[in-house]
C-alpha positions in Angstrom: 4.4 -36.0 -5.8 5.7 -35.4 -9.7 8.0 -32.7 -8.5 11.7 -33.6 -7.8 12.3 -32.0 -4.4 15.6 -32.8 -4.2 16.9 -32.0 -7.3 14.9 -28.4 -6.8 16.9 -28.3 -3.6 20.0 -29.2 -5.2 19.7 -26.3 -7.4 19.4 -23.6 -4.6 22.3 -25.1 -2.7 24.5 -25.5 -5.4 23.6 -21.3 -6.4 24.0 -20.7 -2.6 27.0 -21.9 -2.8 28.8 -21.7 -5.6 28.3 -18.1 -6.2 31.1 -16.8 -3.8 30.3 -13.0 -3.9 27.9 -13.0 -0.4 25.8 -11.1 -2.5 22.6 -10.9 -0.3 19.4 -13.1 -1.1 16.6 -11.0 -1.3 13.0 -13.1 -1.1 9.8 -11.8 -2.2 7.2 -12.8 0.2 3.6 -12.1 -0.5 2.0 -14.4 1.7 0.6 -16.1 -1.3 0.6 -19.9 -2.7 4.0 -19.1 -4.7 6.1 -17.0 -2.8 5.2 -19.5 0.5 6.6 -22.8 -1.7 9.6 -20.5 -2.7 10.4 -19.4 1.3 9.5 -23.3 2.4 12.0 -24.7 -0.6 14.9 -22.4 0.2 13.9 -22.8 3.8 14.4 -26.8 3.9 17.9 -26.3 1.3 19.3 -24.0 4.0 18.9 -26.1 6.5 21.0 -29.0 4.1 23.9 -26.6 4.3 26.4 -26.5 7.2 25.5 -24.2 9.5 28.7 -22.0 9.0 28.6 -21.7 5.6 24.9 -20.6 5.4 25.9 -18.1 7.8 27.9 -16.3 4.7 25.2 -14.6 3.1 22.3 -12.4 4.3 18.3 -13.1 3.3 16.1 -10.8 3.3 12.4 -11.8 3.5 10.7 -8.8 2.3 6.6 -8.5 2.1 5.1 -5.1 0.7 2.2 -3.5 2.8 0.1 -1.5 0.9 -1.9 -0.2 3.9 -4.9 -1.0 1.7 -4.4 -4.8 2.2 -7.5 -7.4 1.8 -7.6 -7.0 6.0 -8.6 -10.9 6.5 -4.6 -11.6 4.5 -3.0 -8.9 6.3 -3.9 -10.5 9.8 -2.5 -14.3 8.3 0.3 -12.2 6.6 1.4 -10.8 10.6 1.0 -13.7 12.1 2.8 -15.6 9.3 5.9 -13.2 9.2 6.1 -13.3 13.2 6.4 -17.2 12.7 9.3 -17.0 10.1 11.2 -14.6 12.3 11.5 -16.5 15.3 11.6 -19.8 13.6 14.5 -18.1 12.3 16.2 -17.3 15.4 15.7 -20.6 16.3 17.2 -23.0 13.3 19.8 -20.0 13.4 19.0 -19.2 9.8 20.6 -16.1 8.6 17.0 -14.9 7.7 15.4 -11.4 8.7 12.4 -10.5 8.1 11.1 -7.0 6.7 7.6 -5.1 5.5 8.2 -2.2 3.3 5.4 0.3 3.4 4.6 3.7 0.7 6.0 7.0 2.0 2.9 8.6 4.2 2.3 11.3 1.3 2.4 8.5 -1.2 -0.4 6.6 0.5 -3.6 5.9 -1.3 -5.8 8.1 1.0 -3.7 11.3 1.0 -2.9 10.9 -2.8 -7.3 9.9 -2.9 -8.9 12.1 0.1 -6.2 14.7 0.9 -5.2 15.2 -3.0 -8.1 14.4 -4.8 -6.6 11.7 -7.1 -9.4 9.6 -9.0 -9.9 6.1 -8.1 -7.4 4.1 -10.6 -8.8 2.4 -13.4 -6.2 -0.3 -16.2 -5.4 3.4 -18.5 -4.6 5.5 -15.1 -3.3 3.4 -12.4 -1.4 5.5 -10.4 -1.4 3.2 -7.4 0.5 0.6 -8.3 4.3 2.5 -8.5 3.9 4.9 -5.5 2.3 1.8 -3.4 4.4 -1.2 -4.1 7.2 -0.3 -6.8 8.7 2.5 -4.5 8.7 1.0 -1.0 10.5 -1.8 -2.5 13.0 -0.6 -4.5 14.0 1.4 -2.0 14.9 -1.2 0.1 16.9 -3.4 -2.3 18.4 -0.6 -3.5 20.2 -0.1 0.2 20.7 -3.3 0.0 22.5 -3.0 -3.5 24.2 0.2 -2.0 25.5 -1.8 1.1 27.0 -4.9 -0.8 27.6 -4.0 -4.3 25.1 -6.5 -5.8 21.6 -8.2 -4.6 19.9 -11.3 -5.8 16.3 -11.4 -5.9 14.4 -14.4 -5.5 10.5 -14.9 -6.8 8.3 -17.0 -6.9 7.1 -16.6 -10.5 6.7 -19.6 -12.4 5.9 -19.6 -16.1 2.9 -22.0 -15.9 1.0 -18.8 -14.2 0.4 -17.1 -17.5 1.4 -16.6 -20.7 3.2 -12.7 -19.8 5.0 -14.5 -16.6 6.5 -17.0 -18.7 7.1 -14.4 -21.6 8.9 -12.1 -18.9 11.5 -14.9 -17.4 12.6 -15.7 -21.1 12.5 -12.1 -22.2 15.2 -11.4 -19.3 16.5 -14.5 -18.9 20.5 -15.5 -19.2 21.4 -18.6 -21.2 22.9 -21.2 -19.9 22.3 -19.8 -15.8 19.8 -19.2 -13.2 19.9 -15.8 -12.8 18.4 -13.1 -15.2 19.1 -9.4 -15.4 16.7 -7.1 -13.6 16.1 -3.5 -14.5 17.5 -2.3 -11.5 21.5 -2.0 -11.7 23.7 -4.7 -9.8 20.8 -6.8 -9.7 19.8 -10.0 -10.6 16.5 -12.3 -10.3 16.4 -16.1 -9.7 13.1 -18.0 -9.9 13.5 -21.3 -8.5 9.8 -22.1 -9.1 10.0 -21.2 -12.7 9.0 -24.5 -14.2 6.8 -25.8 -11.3 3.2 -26.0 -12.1 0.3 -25.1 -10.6 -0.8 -29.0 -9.4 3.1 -29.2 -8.1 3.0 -26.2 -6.5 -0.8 -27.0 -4.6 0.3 -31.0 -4.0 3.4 -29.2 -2.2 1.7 -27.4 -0.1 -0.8 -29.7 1.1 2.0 -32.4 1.6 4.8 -30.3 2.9 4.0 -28.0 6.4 6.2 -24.7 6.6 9.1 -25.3 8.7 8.2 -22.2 10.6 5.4 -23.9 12.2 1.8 -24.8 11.6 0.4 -26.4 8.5 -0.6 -24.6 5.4 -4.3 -25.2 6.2 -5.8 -21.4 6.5 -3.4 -20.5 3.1 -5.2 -23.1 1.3 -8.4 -22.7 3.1 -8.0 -18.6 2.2 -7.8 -19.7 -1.8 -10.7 -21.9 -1.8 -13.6 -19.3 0.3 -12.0 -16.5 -1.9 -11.5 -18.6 -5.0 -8.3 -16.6 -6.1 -5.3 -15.9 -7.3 -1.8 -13.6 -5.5 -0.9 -10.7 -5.9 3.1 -11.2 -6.7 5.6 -8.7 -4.8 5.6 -6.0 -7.4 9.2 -5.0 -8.0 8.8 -3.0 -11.0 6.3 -2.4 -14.3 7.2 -5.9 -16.1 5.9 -7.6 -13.0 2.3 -9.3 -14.0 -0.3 -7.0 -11.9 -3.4 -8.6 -10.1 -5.8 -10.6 -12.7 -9.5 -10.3 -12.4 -9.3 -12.6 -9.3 -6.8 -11.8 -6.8 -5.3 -11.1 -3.2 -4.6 -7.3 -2.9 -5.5 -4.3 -2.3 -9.5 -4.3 -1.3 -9.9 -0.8 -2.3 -8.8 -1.7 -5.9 -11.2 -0.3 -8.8 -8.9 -1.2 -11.4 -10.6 -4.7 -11.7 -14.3 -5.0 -12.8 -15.2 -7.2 -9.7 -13.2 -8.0 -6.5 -13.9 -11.6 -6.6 -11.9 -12.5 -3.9 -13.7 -10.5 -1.3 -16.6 -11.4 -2.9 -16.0 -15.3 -2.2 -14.5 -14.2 1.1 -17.9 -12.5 2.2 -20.3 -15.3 0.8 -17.8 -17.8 3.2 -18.5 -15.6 6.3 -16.2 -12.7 6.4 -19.9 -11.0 6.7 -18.1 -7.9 8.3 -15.9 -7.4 5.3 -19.1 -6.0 3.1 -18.7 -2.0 4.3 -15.4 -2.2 2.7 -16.9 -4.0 -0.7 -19.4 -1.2 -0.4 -17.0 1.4 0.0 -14.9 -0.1 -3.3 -18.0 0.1 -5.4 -18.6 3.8 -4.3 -15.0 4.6 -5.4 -16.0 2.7 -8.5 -18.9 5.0 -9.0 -17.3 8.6 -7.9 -14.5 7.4 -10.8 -17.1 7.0 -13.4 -19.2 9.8 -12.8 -17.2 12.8 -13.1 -19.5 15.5 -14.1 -21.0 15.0 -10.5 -18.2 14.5 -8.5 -14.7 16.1 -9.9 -13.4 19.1 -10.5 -13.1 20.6 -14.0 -9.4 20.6 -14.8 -7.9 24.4 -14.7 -5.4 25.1 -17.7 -3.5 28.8 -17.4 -6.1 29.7 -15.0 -8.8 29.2 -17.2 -11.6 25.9 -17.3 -11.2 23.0 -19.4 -14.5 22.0 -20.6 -13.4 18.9 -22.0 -10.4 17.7 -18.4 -11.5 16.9 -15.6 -9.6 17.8 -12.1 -9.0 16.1 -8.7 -12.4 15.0 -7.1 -14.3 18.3 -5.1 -13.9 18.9 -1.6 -17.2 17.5 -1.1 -16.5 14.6 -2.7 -13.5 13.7 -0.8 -15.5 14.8 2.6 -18.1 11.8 1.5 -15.7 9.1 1.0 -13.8 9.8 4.2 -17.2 9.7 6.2 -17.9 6.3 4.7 -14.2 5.1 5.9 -14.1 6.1 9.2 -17.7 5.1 9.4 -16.8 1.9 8.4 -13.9 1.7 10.7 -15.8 2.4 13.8 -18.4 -0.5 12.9 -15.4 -3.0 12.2 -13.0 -2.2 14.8 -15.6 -3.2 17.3 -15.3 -6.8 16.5 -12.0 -6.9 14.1 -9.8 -4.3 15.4 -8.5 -3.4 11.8 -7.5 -0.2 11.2 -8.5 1.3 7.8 -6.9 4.5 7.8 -4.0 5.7 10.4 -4.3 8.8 12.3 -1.0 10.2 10.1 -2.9 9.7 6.4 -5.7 12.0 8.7 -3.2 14.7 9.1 -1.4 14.4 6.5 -5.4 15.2 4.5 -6.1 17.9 6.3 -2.9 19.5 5.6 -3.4 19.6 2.1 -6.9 20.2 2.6 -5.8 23.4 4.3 -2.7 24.0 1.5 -5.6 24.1 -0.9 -7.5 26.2 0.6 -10.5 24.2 1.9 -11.5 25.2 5.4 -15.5 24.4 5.4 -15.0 21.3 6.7 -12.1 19.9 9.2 -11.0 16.2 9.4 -10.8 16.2 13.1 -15.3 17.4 12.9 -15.7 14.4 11.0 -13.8 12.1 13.3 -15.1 13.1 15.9 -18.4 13.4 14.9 -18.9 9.9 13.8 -16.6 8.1 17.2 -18.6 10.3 19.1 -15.0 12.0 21.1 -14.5 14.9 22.2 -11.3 16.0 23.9 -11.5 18.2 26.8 -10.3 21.5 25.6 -12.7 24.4 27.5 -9.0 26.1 29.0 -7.3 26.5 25.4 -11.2 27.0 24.1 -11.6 30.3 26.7 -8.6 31.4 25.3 -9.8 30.8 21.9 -12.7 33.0 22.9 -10.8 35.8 24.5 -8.3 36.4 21.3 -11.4 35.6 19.2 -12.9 38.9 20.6 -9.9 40.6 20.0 -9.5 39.6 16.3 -13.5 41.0 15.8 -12.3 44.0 17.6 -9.3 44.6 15.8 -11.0 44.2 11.9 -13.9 46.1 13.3 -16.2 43.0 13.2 -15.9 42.5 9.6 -16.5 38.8 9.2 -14.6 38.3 6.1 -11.3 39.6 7.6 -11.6 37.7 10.6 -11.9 34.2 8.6 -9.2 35.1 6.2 -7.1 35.6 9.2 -8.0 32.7 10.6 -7.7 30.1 7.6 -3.8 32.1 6.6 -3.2 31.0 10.4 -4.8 27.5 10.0 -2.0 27.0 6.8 1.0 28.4 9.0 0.1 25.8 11.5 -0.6 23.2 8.9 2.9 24.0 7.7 4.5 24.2 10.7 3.2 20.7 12.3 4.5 19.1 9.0 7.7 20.5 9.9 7.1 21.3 6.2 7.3 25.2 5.3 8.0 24.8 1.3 5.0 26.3 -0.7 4.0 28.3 2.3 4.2 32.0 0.7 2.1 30.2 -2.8 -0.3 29.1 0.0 -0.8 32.3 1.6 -1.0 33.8 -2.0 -3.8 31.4 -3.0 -5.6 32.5 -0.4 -5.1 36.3 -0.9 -6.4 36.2 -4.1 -9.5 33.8 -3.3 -10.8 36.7 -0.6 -9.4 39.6 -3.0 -12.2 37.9 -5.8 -14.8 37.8 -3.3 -14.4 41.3 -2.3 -14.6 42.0 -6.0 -17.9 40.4 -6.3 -18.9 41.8 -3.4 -19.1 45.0 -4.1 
């Protein structure tokens, strides 16, 4: 091997040490070929150190889960963190390890489904900062708030590409290690910077993780995929996925997911509803005379903007998920949407006034369930009758009633009651329009 181990070792004892602040380490761990050398490298120096002087600064391992993961990396990533954490107990390392995830109301299926957003494309990717940027600033900021400073480690290396290598010199400080990041009292050291690619792969093959296990599947994942990682995204300079990556399988920003392309044709048959599913959100994106809104200016129609996708759009694209779901989660297990991104759609499918069609029909419709509700459902019945009785069986009454009771529930179960009274307003004016017409 070409690469100088220990003098790379060197280097991160000699900044472990000599930098007598205790300013917390923070590693970006993707799972990936570059940010595994970076954890095995610093991983192997630590363990150089005496164990009560490495015990004078906090690492923080931190991986970003999207909950739109390629599923097949998200199972290695688990089971891979879950190593490093008790390893770390073990060698008495001061490492933790920690997944940062997007706010629930930031999450690609309520911002896609439940909001209507259109599938990202390279001019309008709004996925990429409320998905990855967010959950992880947040937690380094805390960390910045808690000690005064951070240090974050990456595993960028300027043999990547020509924007990685223009990004470390563009921030870089002469004459040291660490560069300036964007975020104040913070700091970024790339150990890896001048590693190449056939470095970095000899290392890997040569050189097991100390956490256990070889790096078999890692490399084993690159070749039936035939790509490249997604970097832990810190903040807008950070290079995004290329053409062939590890990330997000729902991502329509690329012109081909190559990745689970290569990872279908290798025998991750079961993997092809969610390819299918990508393209659909490819097609529902391109195709917006048939399947968005037309964008409402001042209460009037743009003829030229278009809106959030329709309601029956978004109805479509959920029945394919949860479709899919059902199928996979007989063999895989994988969850592709949690049962909070569900409620959290359905709230703002109620908030905007959409009551033709409930999330929990749909659920239940295609798992076949049906909970047990004929007490509560007599009771339903009984103030039912009442309602009919009390608006004199005038139909339109009794469903405005119900749907203004739907969004005080909605509102309520969010623990959530801001916008309520614009709700209710929305609504008033949608069935004072159709009485208009009606008569």
């Amino acid at each position: 091997m070409s690469l100088d181990l220990n003098h790379l070792e060197n280097e991160i004892i000699d900044q472990f040490l000599f930098d007598d602040s205790k300013r917390p380490w923070i590693i970006g761990f993707s799972g990936g070929k570059d940010s595994t050398m970076l954890l095995q490298v610093v991983w192997r120096s630590l363990l150089k150190i005496d164990p009560f002087l490495r015990q004078s600064r906090r690492i923080y391992v931190v991986c970003n889960d999207t909950l739109v993961e390629n599923p097949r990396i998200v199972k290695f990533i688990n089971s891979t963190l879950a190593k490093i954490q008790e390893a770390a107990i073990q060698y008495e390392l001061p490492i933790t390890v920690h997944q940062t995830t997007p706010q629930l109301e930031e999450s690609f299926w309520v911002k896609l489904i439940g909001l209507g957003y259109p599938a990202p494309n390279k001019f309008y990717r709004w996925c990429t900062e409320r998905l990855k940027i967010n959950p992880t600033t947040k937690f380094i900021t805390e960390k910045i708030h808690e000690n005064g400073e951070a240090i974050i480690l990456l595993g960028t290396r300027s043999a990547e590409s020509s924007n990685r290598a223009k990004s470390i010199k563009k921030h870089e400080i002469k004459g040291q290690r660490l560069r300036k990041h964007q975020l104040p009292n913070s700091y970024v050291y790339a150990p890896l910077k001048d590693v190449t690619t056939n470095e970095l792969w000899q290392y890997l093959n040569q050189v097991s993780p100390p956490w256990g296990g070889t790096n078999k599947e890692l490399i084993t994942l690159y070749r039936n995929a035939n790509a490249g990682d997604c970097p832990l995204v810190i903040d807008e300079s950070t290079p995004s996925c290329g053409n062939s990556r590890f990330g997000c399988w729902t991502c329509t920003v690329v012109n081909k997911d190559k990745s689970m392309e290569g990872l279908i044709e290798n025998g991750e048959e079961w993997m092809t509803p969610l390819m299918d599913i990508r393209n659909f959100l490819v097609t529902t994106r391109d195709n917006p005379e048939k399947y968005r809104q037309k964008e409402r200016r001042n209460k009037t129609i743009s003829e030229n903007l278009w809106g959030p996708y329709t309601f029956d759009t978004r109805v479509k694209i959920l029945t394919r998920i949860l479709r899919a779901q059902r199928d996979i989660q007989r063999e895989e297990g994988v969850e592709l949407i949690t049962h909070q991104e569900l409620v959290m759609i359905q709230y703002y499918w109620f908030r905007d006034c959409y009551f033709k069609t409930k999330v929990s029909d749909i659920y239940n419709s295609i798992f076949n369930t049906r909970i047990d509700m004929s007490k509560q459902e007599e009771k339903f019945k009984q103030e039912s009758d009442l309602l009919k009785k009390s608006c004199k069986n005038n139909e339109n009454d009794v469903q405005l009633i119900h749907d203004l009771l739907a969004l005080q529930k909605t509102k309520t179960l969010m623990i959530k009651k801001r916008g309520l009274q614009a709700d209710i307003d929305n609504r008033l004016d949608q069935y004072i329009d159709a009485e208009k017409k009606s008569k």
